[in-house]
N, C-alpha and C positions, 0 to 999 in steps of 0.2 A: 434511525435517521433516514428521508427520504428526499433523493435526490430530485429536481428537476431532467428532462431528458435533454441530456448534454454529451458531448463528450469529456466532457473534463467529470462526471461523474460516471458515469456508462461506459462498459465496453463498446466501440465502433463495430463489431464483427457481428456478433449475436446478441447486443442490446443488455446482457447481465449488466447487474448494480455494481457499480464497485464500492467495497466496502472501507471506511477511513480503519487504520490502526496506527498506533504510535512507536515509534521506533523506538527499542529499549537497549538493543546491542548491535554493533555489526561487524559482520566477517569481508572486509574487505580484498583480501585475497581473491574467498570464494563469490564474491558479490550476492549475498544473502547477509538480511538481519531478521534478529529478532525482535515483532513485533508483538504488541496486545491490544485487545481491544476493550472499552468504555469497562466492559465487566470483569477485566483481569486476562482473559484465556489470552494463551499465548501460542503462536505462531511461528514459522522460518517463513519468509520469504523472499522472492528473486527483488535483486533491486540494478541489475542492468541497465532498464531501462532510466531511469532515475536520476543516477546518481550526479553529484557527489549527494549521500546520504548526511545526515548527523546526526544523533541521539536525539530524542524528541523533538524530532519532524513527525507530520503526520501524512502517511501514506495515503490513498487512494489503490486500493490492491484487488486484483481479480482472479479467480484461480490461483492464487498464490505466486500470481508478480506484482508487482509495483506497477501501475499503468500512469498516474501521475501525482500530483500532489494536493491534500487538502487545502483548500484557501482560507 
């Protein structure tokens, strides 16, 4: 999937893609879920920035944070 140059798809810093994955679990404690993506591989990642998270949301995730949400 290929983003327009946005920030709602794009890191603002260094311009990387950020990638959608689906939220499959979360550790709300530690503010990490587990996600996957379109072809199953699954993932931890940060969802600080985000939250509140909820099980099939679909991220927008860059280096392994959550930076916002898919539309």
């Amino acid at each position: 999937m290929t983003y327009a140059c946005s920030h709602d798809s794009h890191c603002v810093t260094c311009s990387d893609e950020a990638v959608p994955l689906r939220v499959v679990k979360i550790d709300e404690q530690r503010e990490l879920a587990l996600c996957e993506n379109e072809g199953g591989e699954r993932t931890t990642v940060e969802i600080a920035l985000v939250t509140p998270v909820s099980e099939d949301d679909v991220l927008l995730v860059h280096a392994g944070t959550a930076i916002g949400r898919s539309a």
